[in-house]
C-alpha positions as CSV (number, residue, x, y, z in Angstrom):
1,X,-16.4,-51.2,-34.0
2,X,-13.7,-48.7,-34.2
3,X,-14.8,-47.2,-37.0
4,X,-17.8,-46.2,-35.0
5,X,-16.2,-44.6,-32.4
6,X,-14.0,-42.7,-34.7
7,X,-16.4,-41.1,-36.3
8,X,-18.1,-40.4,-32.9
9,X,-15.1,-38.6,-32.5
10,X,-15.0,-36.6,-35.6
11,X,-18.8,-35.7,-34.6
12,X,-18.0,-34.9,-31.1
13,X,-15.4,-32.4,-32.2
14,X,-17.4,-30.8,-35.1
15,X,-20.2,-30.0,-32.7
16,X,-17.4,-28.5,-30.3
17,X,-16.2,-26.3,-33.1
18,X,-19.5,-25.0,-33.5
19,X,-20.8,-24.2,-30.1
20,X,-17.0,-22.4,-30.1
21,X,-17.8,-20.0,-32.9
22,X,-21.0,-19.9,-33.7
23,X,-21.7,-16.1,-33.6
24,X,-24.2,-14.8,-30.9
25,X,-25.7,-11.4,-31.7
26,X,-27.2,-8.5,-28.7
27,X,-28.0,-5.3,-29.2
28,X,-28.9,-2.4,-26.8
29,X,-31.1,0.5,-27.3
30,X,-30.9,3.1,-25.3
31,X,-32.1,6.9,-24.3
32,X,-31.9,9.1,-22.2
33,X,-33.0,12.9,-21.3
34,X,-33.3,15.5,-18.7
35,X,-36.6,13.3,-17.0
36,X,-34.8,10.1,-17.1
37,X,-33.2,7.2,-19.1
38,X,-34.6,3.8,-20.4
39,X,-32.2,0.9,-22.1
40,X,-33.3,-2.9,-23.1
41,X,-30.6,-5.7,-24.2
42,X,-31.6,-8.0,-26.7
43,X,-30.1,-11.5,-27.5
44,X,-30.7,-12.2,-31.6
45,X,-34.6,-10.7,-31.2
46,X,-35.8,-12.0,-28.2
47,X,-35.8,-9.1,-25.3
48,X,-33.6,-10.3,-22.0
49,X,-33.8,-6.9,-19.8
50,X,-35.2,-4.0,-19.7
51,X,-34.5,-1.4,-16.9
52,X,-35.5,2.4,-16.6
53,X,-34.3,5.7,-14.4
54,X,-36.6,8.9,-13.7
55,X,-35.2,11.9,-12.6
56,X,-35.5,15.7,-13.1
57,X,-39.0,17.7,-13.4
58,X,-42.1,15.4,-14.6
59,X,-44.2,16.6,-17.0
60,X,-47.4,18.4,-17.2
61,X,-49.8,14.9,-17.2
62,X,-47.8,13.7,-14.1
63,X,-48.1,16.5,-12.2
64,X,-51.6,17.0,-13.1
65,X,-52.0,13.2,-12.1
66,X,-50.2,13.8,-8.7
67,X,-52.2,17.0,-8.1
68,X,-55.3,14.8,-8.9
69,X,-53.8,12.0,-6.1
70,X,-53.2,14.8,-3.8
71,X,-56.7,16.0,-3.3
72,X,-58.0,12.6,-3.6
73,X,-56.0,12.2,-0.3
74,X,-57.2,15.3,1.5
75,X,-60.3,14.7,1.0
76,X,-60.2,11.2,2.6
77,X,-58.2,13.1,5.4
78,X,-61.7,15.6,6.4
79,X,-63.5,12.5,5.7
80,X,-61.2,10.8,8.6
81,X,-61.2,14.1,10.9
82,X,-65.2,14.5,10.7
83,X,-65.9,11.0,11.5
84,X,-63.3,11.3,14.7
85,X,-65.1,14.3,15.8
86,X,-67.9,12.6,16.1
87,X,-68.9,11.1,19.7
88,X,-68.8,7.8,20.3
89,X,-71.4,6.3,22.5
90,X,-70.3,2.8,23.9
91,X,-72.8,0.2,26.6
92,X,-71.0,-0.4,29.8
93,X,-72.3,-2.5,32.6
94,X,-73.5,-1.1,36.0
95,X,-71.0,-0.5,38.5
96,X,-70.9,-3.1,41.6
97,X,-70.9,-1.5,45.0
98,X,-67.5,-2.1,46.7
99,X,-68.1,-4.2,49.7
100,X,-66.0,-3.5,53.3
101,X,-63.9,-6.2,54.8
102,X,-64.4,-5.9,58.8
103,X,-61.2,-5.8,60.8
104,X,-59.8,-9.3,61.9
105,X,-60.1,-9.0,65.9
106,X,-57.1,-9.0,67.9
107,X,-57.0,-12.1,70.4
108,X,-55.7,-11.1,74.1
109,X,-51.5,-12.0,74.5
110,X,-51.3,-14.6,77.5
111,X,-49.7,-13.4,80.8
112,X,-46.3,-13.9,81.2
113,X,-46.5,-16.4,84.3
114,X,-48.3,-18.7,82.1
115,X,-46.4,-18.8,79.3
116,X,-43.4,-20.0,81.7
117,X,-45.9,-22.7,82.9
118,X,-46.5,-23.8,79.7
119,X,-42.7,-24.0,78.4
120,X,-41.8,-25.9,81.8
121,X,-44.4,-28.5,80.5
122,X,-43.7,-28.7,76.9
123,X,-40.2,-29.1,77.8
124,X,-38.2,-32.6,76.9
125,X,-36.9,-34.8,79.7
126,X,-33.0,-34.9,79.3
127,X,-31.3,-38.3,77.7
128,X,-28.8,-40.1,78.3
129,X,-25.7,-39.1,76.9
130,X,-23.3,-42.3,75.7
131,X,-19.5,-42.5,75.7
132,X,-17.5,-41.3,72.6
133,X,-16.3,-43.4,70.1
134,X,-12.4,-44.0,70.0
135,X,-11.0,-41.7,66.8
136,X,-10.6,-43.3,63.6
137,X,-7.7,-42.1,62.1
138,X,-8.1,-40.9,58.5
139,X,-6.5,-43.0,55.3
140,X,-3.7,-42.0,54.5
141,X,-3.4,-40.6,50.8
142,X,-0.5,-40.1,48.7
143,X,0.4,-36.6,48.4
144,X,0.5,-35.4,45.1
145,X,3.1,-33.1,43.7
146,X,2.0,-29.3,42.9
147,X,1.8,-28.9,39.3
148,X,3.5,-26.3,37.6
149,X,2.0,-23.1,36.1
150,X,1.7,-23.2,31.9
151,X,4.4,-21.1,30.4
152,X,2.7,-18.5,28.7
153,X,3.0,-18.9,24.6
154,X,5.2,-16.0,23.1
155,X,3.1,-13.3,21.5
156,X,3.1,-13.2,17.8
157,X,4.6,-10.1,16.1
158,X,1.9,-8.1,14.1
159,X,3.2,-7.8,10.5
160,X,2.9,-4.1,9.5
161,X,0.2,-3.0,7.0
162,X,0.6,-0.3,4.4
163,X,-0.7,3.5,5.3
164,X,-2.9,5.1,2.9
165,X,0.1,7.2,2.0
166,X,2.2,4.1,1.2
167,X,-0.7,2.3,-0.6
168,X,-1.5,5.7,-3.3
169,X,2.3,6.4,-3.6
170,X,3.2,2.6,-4.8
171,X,-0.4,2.5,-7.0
172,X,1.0,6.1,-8.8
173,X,4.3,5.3,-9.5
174,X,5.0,6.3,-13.2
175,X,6.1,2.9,-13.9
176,X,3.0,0.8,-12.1
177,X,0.4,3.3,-13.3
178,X,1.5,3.2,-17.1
179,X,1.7,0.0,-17.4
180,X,-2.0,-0.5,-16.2
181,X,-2.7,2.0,-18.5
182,X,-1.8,0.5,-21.4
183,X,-3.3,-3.0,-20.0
184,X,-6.8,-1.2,-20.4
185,X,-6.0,0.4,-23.4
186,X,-5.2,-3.3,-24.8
187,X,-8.1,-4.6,-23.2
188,X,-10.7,-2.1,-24.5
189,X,-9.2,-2.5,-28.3
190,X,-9.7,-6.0,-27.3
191,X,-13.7,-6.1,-26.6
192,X,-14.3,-3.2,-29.8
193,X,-12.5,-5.9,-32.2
194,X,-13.6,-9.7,-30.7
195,X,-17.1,-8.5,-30.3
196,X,-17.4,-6.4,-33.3
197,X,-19.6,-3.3,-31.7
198,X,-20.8,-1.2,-34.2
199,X,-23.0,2.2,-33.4
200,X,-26.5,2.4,-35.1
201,X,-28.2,5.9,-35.9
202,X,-27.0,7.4,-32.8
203,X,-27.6,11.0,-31.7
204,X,-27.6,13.9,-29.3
205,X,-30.0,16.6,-29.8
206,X,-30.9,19.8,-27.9
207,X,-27.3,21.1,-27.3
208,X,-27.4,24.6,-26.9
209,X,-24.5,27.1,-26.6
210,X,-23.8,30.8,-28.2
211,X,-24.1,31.3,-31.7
212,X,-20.4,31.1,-32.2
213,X,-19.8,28.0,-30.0
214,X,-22.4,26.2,-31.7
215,X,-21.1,26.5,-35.2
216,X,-17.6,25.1,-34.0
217,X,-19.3,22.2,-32.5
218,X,-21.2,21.8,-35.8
219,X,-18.0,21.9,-37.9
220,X,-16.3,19.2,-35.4
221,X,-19.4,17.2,-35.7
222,X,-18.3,16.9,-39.7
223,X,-15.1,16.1,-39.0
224,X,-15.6,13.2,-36.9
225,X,-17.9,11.5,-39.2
226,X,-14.0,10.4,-40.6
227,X,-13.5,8.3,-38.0
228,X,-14.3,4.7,-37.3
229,X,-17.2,4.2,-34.2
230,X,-17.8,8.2,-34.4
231,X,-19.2,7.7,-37.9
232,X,-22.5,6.9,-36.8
233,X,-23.3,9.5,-34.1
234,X,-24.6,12.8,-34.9
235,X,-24.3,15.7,-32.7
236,X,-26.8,18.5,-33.5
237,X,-27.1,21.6,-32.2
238,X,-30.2,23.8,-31.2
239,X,-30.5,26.6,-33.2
240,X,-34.1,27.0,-32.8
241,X,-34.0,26.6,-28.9
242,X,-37.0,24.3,-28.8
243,X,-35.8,21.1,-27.9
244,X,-34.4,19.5,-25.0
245,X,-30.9,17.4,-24.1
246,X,-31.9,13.9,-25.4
247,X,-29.7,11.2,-27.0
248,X,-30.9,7.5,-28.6
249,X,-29.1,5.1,-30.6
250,X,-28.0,1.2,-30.8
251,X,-25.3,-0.7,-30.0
252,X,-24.9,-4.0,-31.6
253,X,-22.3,-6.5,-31.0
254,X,-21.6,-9.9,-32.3
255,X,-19.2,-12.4,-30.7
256,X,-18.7,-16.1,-29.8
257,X,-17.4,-18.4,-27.0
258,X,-13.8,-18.9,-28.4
259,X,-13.2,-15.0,-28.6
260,X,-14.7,-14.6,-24.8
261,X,-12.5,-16.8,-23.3
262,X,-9.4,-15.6,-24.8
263,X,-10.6,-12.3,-22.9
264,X,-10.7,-13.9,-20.1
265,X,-6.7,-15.0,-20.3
266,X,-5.8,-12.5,-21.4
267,X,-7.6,-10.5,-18.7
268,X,-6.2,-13.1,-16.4
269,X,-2.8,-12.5,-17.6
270,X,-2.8,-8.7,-17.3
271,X,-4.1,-8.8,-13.5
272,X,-1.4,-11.3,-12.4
273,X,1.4,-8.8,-13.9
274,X,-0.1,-6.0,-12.7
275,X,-0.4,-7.8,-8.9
276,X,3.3,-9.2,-8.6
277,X,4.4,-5.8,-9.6
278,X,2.5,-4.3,-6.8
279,X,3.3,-7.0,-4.2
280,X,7.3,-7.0,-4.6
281,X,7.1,-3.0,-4.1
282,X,5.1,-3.7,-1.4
283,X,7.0,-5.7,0.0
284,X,10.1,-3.8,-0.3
285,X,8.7,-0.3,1.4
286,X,7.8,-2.8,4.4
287,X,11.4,-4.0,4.6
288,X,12.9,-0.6,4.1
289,X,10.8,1.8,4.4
290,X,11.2,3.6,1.6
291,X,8.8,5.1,-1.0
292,X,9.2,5.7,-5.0
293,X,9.5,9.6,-5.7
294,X,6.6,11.0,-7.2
295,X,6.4,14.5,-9.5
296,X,4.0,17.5,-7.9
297,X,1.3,16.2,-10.0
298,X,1.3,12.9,-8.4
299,X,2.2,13.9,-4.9
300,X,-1.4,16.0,-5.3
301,X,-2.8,13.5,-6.5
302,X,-1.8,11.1,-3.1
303,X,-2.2,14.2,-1.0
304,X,-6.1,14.0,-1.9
305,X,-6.2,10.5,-1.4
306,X,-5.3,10.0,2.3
307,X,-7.2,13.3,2.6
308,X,-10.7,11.3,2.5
């Protein structure tokens, strides 16, 4: 029996290790242009999303298409103002004559001898009045003593919140900001080497520039096929002036579960560094009052800030 369960075990565990890191694959392909962009993510071959973006002047089908739409519409519109210019002849019922109510006739008021006559009759005969009842005096009832008014509860100070000026000045100093700085920079090395992306046959056509410019930008174009994720873009100039802007290529990127969630710590860790270094400044400009000194750069850089 234990042998059974121990080589549950062993089976339990080897499945583990390979849902850990077993290698998924994805791969986007994208373009984009001056009438719009279009991108689709893939998981091994099977298609998961696809999502597109229009802008900038349509071509000469659409707007032959929307011309087309366009008259289409007017045309219902005389259709619509013809047929409402039309009269319209609708059966109503005769009209019933309106018949007169007569007056309601005023009776004749009675004389004011008779009305006396009347009131002396209809008068009641007076009764007999009976002697009061002795007083009863009322229970007596404890008298209760006056409560006093609640104290009112003591207002709670307000703790004081950061201005906009305090909150840009701690977030820029040199210290806070280059630290975070290099965070991302760790993080982004991070995601190019756990899930291995690689560039496929990407380019950007249609640049167009002077002469001059151009062949620069073609002679830096050489150069950075020498470096590692610029290898496989090509930037390519429009001598000819008969293209337009317009850039495709792939990005593929393979990874598994074991290198995600060692993103996610160290992601984790990086955040909670970066937030106890800004709450202990925080907390100290509250308490004193006083802000890090900044350089002219910087002080700008707040200035614009609390500006908007």
């Amino acid at each position: 029996m234990g042998g059974f369960f121990f080589w549950l075990v062993v089976i339990l565990c080897a499945l583990a290790l390979l849902v850990l890191f077993f290698p998924f694959r994805f791969k986007v392909e994208f373009e984009a242009g001056e009438r719009g962009s279009k991108a689709r993510l893939f998981f091994f071959k099977k298609q998961l999303w696809q999502g597109e973006k229009k802008w900038g002047k349509k071509s000469p089908d659409e707007e032959k298409d929307g011309a087309d739409y366009l008259d289409g519409d007017s045309a219902d519109k005389d259709v619509e103002d013809s047929s409402a210019a039309e009269p319209e002849f609708v059966a109503t019922a005769p009209v019933k004559p309106v018949e007169k109510m007569a007056a309601p006739e005023k009776k004749p008021e009675p004389a004011p001898e008779k009305e006396a006559e009347t009131a002396s009759e209809k008068a009641p005969e007076p009764e007999t009045v009976s002697p009061p009842a002795e007083p009863v005096e009322p229970a007596q009832t404890p008298a209760t003593p006056a409560t006093s008014a609640p104290e009112p509860a003591p207002e709670k100070k307000e703790k004081r919140k950061l201005t906009d000026e305090e909150f840009w000045t701690i977030i820029l100093t040199p210290d806070l900001d280059s630290r975070a700085f290099r965070y991302v920079k760790s993080l982004l090395s991070m995601i190019v080497r756990l899930f291995n992306l690689k560039f496929v046959n990407c380019y950007v056509e249609g640049i167009r520039m002077d002469y001059a410019t151009m062949g620069y930008g073609a002679a830096v174009n050489a150069v950075l096929k020498g470096f590692p994720y610029l290898d496989a873009w090509d930037f390519r100039m429009d001598w000819c002036r008969d293209k337009d802007l317009y850039t495709q290529g792939t990005i593929c990127a393979r990874t598994n579960l074991c290198r995600v969630f060692f993103l996610l710590l160290a992601t984790l860790i990086y955040a909670g560094i970066l937030f106890l270094l800004f709450w202990r400044r925080r907390a100290h400009v509250l308490k004193t009052g006083e802000l890090p000194e900044l350089g002219f750069i910087r002080k700008k850089i707040v200035g614009w800030m609390t500006e908007e």
